[in-house]
N, C-alpha and C positions, 0 to 999 in steps of 0.2 A: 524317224532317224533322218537328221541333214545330210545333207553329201558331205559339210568340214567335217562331221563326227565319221560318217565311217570311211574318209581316206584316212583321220588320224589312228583309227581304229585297225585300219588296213596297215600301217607303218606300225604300228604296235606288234599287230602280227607276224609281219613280214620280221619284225626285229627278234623277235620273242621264240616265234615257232622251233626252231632250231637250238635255241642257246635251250641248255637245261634248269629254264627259268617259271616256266608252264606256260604259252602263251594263253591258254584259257581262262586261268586265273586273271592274269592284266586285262580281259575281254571283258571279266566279270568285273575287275576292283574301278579299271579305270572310270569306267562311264558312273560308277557309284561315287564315288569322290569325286568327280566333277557335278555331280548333279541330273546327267543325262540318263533320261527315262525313257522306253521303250516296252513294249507288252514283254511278257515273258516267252510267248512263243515266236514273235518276231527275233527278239536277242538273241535265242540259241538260234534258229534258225539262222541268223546273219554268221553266230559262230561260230558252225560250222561250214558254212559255203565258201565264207571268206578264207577259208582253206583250201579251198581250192584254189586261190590264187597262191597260196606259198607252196603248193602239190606243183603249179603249173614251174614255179624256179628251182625246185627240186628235179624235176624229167629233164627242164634244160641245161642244168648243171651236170647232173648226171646221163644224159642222154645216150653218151659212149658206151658208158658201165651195163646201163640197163639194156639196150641191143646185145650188148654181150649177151650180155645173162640168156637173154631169152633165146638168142641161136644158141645156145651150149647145151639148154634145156630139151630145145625142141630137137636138134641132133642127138642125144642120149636117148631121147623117146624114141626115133628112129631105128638109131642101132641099139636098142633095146636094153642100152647101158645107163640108164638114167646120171650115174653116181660115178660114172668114170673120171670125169675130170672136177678140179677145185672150181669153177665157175656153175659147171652146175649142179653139183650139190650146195651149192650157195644160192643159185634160182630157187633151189626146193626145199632149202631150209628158209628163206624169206616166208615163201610161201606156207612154210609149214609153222611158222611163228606169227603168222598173220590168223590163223584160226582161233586162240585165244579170246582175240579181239570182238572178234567175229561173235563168236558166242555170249561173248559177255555184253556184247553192244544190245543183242534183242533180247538179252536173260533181266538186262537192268537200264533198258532204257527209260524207264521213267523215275525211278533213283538219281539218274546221272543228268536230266533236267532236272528236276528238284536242286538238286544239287546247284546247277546256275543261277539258281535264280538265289542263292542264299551266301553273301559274300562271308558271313561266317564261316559257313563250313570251307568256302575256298582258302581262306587264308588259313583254316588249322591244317587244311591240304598243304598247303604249301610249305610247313614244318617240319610235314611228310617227303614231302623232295628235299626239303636240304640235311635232313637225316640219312634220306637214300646216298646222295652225292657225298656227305660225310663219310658215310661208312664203307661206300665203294672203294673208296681212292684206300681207304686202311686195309681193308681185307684182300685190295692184288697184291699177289706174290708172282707173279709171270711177266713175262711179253709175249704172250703168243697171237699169233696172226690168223685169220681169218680161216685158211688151209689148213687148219687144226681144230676148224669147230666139228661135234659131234651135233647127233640130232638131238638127243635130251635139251642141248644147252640150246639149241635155235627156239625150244621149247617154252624153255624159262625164261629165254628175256621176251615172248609171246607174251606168258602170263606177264610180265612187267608191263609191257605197252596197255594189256589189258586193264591194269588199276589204272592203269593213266588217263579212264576214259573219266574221271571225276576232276571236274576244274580246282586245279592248285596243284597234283599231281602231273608235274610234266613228264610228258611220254619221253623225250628225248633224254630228259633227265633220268628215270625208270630202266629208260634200255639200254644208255647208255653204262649207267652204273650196275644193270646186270649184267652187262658182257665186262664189263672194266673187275666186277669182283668173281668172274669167273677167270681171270688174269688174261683178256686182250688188252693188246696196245690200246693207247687214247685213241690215236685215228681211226684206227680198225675199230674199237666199238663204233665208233661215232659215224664211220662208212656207212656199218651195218644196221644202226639205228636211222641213218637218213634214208638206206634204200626202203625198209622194211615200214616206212612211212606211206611210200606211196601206194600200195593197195589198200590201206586202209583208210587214209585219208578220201582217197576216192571214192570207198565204198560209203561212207558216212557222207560226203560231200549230195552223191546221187542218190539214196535213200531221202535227205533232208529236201531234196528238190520235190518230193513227192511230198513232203509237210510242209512245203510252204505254197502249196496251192489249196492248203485249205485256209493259209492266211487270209482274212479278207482283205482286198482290193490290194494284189500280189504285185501289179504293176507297179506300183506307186514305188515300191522299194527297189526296183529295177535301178534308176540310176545311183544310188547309194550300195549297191551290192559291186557295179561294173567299177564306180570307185575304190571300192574297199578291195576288190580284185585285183583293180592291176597295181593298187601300193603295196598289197601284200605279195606280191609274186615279182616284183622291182627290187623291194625290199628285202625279202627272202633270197634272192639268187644272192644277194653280194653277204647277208647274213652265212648263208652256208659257207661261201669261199671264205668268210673271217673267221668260222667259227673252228672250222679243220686247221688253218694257221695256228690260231692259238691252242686247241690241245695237244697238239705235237709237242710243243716244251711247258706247259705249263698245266701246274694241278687246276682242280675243279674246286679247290678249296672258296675263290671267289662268290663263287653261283650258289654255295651251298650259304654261305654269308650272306649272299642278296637273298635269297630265298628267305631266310630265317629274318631278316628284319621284314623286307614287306608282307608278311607272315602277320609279324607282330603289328605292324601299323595295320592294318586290318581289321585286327582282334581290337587293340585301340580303340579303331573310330568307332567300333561296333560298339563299343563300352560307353565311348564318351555321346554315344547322339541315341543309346537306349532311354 
């Protein structure tokens, strides 16, 4: 992998990660339609590290939110009130919706590589998220805010982010369209989808650091990862602040439409270069 491939890879990221468009899929399609080859275990490996560059513009976006969190949490643990106040029971539904993930990541890690390495199956994923985003936006009937989540529901959008672990299935798109069809506002899913990102993303990020020491000659890819890093986390910080502006007045109808063509172009090239 060059350093132009993975800063352009990293701005893909950085663009992608957030909107509920799958950045993993574009991780998978692009470098295939341009031609750019890579081992398979080097690819994912880059896939998911370079997430921790859009982890890193997600903490600093949210930096304010997530302190909260964690002093509201860690005083309830204190006064032995865990669930007294709306911030933290929102620390511990994160967290409680992060376990999903967690189990499905070592129940079907070698599924969800396979998976990358086959831009088929990505792009019928990705027909998957713009079904999801369709059918979110029809099935809310609410506004409701954050302060009104129960724990089943921190639950179910867990098990969402958890399908989201197969490229073309965007997590953002999954979570955001399970809390939007459990009837929260757009931003409030979309708060609660980007905070609920960052343990996972980390924990996938540091897991892969221990796979790619068994890449051979690991160094070599050192300065294409610190590239793909800091585009993606440049990237990613002003992706989040666009992407909260626009669901405040505007449906998801768009993304479910991108999804569903580059879906099909996909499937396409798959057809026309068998």
């Amino acid at each position: 992998m060059s350093l132009f491939q993975a800063i352009v890879l990293g701005i893909v990221q950085g663009l992608t990660e957030f909107l509920p468009v799958s950045s993993s899929a574009h991780l998978v399609l692009v470098p295939w339609w341009l031609g750019w080859r890579s081992s398979p275990e080097v690819g994912f490996a880059f896939n998911v590290l370079v997430q921790l560059g859009t982890l890193l513009g997600v903490i600093v976006f949210f930096a304010r939110d997530l302190v909260r969190l964690a002093v509201a949490a860690w005083q309830g643990l204190v006064r032995r009130q865990p669930f007294a106040t709306s911030e933290a029971r929102q620390a511990w539904f994160i967290t409680l919706a992060t376990l999903p993930a967690v189990v499905a990541g070592v129940a079907i890690k070698e599924a969800v590589e396979q998976a990358f390495a086959s831009p088929v199956a990505t792009s019928a994923f990705l027909l998957v998220t713009a079904a999801i985003l369709w059918l979110s936006e029809r099935a809310a009937r609410s506004e409701r805010t954050l302060d009104s989540m129960r724990w089943p529901e921190a639950v179910w959008i867990g098990v969402a982010q958890a399908a989201a672990l197969f490229p073309g299935v965007s997590r953002s798109g999954a979570t955001m369209g399970a809390g939007r069809a459990l009837g929260f506002q757009r931003t409030e899913a979309a708060r609660f989808s980007f905070l609920m990102s960052v343990p996972v993303m980390l924990g996938a990020g540091l897991l892969t650091l221990r796979d790619l020491l068994g890449i051979p000659n690991p160094g070599a890819l050192a300065a294409p990862l610190l590239a793909g890093f800091t585009a993606a986390a440049v990237v990613g910080y002003f992706s989040i602040r666009w992407m909260l502006a626009f669901v405040a007045g505007h449906r998801w109808t768009v993304f479910a439409v991108y999804c569903f063509l580059v879906g099909l172009a996909g499937l396409a090239t798959a057809l026309l270069r068998a």
